[in-house]
C-alpha positions as CSV (number, residue, x, y, z in Angstrom):
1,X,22.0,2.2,10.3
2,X,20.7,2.7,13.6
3,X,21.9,5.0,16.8
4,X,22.3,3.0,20.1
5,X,20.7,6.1,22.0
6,X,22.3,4.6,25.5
7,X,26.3,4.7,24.4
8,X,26.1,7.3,21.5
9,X,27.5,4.8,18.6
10,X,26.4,4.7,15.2
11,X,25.6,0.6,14.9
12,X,25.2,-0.2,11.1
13,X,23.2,-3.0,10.7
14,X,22.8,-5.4,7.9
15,X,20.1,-7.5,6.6
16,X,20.2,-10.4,4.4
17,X,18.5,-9.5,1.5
18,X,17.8,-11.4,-2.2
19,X,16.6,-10.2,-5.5
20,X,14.3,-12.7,-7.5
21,X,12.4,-12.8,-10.0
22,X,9.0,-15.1,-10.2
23,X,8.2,-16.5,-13.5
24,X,4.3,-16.4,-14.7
25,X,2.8,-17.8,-17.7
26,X,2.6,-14.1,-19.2
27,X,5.4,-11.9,-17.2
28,X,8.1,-12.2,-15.0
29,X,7.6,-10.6,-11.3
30,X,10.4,-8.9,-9.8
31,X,10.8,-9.5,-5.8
32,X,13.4,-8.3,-3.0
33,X,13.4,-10.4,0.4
34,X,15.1,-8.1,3.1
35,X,16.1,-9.7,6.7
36,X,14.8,-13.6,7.6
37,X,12.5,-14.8,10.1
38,X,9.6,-17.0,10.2
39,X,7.4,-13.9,10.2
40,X,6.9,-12.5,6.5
41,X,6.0,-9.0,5.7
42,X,4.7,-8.6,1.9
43,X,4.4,-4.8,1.0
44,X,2.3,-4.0,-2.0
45,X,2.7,-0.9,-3.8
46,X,0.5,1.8,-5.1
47,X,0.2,2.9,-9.0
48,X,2.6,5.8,-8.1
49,X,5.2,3.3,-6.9
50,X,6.9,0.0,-7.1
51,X,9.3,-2.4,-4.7
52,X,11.6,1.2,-3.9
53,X,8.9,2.9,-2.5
54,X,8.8,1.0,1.2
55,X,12.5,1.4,1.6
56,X,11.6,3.4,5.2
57,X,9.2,0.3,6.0
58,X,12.0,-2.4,5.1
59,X,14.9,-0.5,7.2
60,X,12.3,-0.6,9.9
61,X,10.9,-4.2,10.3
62,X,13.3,-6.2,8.5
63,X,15.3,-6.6,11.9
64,X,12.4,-8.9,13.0
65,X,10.9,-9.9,9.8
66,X,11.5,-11.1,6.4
67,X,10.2,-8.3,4.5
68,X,9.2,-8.6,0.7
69,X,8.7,-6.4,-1.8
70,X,7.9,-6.8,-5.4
71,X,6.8,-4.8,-8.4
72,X,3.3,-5.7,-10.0
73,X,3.3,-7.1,-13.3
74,X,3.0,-4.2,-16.2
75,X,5.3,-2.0,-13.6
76,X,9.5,-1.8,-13.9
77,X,11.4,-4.2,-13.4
78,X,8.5,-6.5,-13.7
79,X,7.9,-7.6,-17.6
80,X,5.5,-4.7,-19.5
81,X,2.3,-6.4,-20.4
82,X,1.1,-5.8,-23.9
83,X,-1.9,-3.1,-23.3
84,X,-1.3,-2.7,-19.9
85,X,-2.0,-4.7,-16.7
86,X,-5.2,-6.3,-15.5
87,X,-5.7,-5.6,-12.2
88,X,-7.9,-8.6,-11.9
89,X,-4.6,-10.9,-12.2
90,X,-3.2,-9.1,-8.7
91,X,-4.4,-11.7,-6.3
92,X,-3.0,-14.3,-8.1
93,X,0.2,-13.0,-8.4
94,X,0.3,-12.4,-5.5
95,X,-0.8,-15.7,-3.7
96,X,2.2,-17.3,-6.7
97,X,4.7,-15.3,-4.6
98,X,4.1,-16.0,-1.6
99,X,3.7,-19.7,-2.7
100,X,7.1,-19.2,-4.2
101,X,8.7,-17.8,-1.4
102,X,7.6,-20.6,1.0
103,X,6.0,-18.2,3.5
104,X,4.2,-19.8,6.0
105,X,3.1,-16.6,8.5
106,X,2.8,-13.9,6.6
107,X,0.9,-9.9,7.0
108,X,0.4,-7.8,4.2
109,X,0.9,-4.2,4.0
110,X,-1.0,-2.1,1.1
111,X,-1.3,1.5,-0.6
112,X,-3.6,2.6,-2.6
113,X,-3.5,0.3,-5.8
114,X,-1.7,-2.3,-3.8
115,X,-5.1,-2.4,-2.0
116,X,-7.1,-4.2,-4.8
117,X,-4.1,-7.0,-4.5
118,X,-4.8,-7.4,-1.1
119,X,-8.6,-7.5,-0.3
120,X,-9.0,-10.1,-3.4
121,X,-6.0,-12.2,-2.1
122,X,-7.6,-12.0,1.3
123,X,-11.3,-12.9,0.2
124,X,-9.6,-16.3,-0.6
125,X,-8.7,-16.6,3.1
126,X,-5.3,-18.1,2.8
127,X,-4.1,-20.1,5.9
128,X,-0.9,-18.2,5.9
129,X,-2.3,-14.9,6.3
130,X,-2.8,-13.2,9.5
131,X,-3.1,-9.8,9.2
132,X,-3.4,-7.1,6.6
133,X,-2.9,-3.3,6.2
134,X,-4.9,-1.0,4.2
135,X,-3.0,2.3,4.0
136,X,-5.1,5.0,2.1
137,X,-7.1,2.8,0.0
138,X,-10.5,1.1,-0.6
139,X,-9.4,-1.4,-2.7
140,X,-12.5,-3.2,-4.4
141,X,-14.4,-2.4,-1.7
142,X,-16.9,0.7,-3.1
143,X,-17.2,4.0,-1.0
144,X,-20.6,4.4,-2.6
145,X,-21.8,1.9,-0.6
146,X,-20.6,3.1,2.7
147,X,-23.2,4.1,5.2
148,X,-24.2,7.2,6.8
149,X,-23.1,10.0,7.8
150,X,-20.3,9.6,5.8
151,X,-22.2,8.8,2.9
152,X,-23.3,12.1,3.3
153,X,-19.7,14.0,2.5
154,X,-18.6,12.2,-0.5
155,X,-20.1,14.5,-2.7
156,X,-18.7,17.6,-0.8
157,X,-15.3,15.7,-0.7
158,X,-15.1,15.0,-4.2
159,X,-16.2,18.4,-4.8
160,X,-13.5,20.0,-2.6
161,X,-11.0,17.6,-2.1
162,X,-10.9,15.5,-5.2
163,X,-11.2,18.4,-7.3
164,X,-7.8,19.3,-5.9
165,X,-5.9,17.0,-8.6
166,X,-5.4,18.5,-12.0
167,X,-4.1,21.9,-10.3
168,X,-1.7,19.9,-8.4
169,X,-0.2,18.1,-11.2
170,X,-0.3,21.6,-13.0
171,X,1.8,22.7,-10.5
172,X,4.4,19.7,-10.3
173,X,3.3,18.2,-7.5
174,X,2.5,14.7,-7.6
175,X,-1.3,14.5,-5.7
176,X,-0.2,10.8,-4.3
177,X,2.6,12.8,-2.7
178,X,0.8,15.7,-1.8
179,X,0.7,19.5,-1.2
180,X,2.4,19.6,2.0
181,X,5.5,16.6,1.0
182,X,6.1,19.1,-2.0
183,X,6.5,22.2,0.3
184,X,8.0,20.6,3.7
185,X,10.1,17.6,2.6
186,X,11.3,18.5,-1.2
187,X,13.4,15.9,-1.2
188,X,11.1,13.2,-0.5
189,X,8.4,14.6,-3.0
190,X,11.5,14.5,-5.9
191,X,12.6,10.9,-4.8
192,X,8.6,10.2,-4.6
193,X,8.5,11.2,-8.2
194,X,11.9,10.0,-9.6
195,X,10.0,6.2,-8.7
196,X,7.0,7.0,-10.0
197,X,8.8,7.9,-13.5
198,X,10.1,4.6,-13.5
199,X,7.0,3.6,-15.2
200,X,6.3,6.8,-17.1
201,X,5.7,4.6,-20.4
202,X,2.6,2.9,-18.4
203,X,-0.9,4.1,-19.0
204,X,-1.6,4.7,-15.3
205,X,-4.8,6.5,-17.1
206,X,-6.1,3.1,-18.4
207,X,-5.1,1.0,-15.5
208,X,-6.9,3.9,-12.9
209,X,-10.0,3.4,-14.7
210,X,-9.5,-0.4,-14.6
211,X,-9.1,-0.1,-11.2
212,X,-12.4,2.0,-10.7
213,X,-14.5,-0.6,-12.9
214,X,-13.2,-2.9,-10.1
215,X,-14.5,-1.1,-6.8
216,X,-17.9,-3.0,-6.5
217,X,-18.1,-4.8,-3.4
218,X,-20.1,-3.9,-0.3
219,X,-18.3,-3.4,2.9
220,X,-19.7,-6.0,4.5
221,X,-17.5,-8.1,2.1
222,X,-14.7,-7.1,4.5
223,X,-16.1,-9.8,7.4
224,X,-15.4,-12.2,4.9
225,X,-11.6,-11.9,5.7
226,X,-10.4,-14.1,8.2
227,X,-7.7,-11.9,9.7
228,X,-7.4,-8.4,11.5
229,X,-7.7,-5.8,9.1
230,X,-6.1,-2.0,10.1
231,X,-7.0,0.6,7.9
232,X,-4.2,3.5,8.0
233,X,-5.5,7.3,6.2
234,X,-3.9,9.9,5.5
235,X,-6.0,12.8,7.1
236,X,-4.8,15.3,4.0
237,X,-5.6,12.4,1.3
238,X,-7.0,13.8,-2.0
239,X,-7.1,10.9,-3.6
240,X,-9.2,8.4,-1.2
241,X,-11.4,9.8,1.5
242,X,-10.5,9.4,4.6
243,X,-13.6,8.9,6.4
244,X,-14.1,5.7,4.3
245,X,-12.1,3.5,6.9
246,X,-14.2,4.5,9.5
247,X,-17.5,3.6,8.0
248,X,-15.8,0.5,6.8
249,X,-14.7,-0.4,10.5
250,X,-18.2,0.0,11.9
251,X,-19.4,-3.3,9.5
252,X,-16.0,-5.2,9.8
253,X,-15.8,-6.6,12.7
254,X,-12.3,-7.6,12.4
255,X,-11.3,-4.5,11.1
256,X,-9.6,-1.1,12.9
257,X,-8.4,2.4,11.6
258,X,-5.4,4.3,12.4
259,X,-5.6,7.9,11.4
260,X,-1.9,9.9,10.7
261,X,-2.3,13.9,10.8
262,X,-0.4,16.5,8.8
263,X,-0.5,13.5,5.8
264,X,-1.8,13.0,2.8
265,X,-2.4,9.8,0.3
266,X,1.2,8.2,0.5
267,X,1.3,8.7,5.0
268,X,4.1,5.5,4.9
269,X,6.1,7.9,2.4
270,X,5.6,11.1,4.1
271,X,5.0,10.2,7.5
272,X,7.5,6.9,8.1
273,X,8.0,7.4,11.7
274,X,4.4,7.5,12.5
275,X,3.1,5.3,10.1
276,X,6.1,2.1,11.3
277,X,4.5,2.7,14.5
278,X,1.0,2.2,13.8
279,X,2.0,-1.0,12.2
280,X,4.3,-2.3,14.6
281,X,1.6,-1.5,17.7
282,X,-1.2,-3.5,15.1
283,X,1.5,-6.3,14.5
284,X,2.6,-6.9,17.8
285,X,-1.7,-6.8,19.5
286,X,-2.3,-9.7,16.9
């Protein structure tokens, strides 16, 4: 639904959508396309999520793109993988969807876990790709190797920030969601955690460390990406620190941050609004 601010109506407006699934050798991919377009938005979700978490993305760009979302292997509906996912099989899953899918222009948006899908798909430097968003994540890009000064904070951020965690989820709050979601927007922190037990039978334990094993390249790996890169943080995130992006940006020189206050590691869940514009200003510059 939308409001047409000028005459006061309520306009409800509906978008083409399709549910498929993409057959691999060892699992079956579950995908939603929502609206149609030549331009292609692929959203890539983080270990707390799966294709439900971008519904505030989708209602917001499908009028002007054909927006897909999927669920990675080893997450619901996508086939379980006996022991877990690899993340290392991400990429190519990734670049078999879009293949599938036909798309021909296409921009990539990415939390968090969604990230290492992104930056190894990117590395390939795929024709079709023009652009790419990195919200709250590093991907397999290592913070260890980030320059100073912000080399310099890691250690007091881990200490302080990081260390945060275990008393959150002793208090039933998910940390991907954050303090403030739990105490402002209740709703959204339940909803945020009613998709997250979707895949409460995963070892998310595992498939983090997985994930960590994978973080090794240098930043300067990032200028190996053909397209604009915009890295969106979330200024309260205790789960990636913030300040990576912008040590990242200074070596990139394709790449940009966009910082969202009052936010913490899931800003396109908590902070839609401000996040769809961030996007939508990077998207429409390239």
């Amino acid at each position: 639904m939308d409001i047409d601010a000028e005459h006061g109506k309520l306009v409800v407006m509906a978008f083409a959508r399709t549910l498929g699934t993409l057959e691999r050798s060892d699992c079956k991919i579950h995908y939603e396309v929502t609206g149609t377009g030549p331009r292609a938005i692929v959203f890539a979700h983080g270990l707390g999520g799966n294709h439900l978490s971008w519904f505030q993305q989708v209602a917001h760009f499908a009028p002007h793109f054909t927006c897909v979302t999927f669920a990675h292997r080893g997450f619901a509906p996508s086939s379980p993988i006996p022991g877990g996912p690899d993340p290392k099989d991400y990429a190519g899953d990734l670049a078999a969807l879009i293949a599938h899918l036909n798309l021909t222009d296409v921009r990539i948006v990415a939390q968090s876990m969604g990230g290492w899908t992104t930056i190894e798909y990117a590395l390939n430097r795929p024709p079709e790709l023009k652009a790419i968003v990195l919200a709250c994540t590093t991907g397999t890009i290592d913070p260890q190797q980030i320059d100073e000064p912000e080399r310099a904070r890691l250690a007091p951020w881990i200490q302080t920030e990081f260390a945060k965690v275990p008393a959150l989820f002793a208090r039933g709050i998910h940390p991907a969601a954050g303090e403030r979601m739990s105490r402002e927007q209740p709703a959204q922190h339940l909803l945020y955690r009613h998709i997250d037990d979707q895949n409460a039978s995963l070892d998310k334990q595992t498939l983090g460390a997985k994930l960590m094993a994978a973080r090794t390249r240098s930043p300067k790996d990032l200028n190996k990406i053909a397209c604009p890169i915009l890295f969106v943080v979330g200024e309260e995130d205790v789960l990636i620190p913030n300040f990576a992006a912008d040590a990242f940006a200074r070596v990139a020189s394709n790449a940009k941050v966009a910082h969202i206050h009052e936010a913490g590691h899931s800003a396109y869940f908590e902070r839609p609004k401000a996040f769809n514009a961030v996007v939508q200003k990077f998207f429409d510059e390239i």
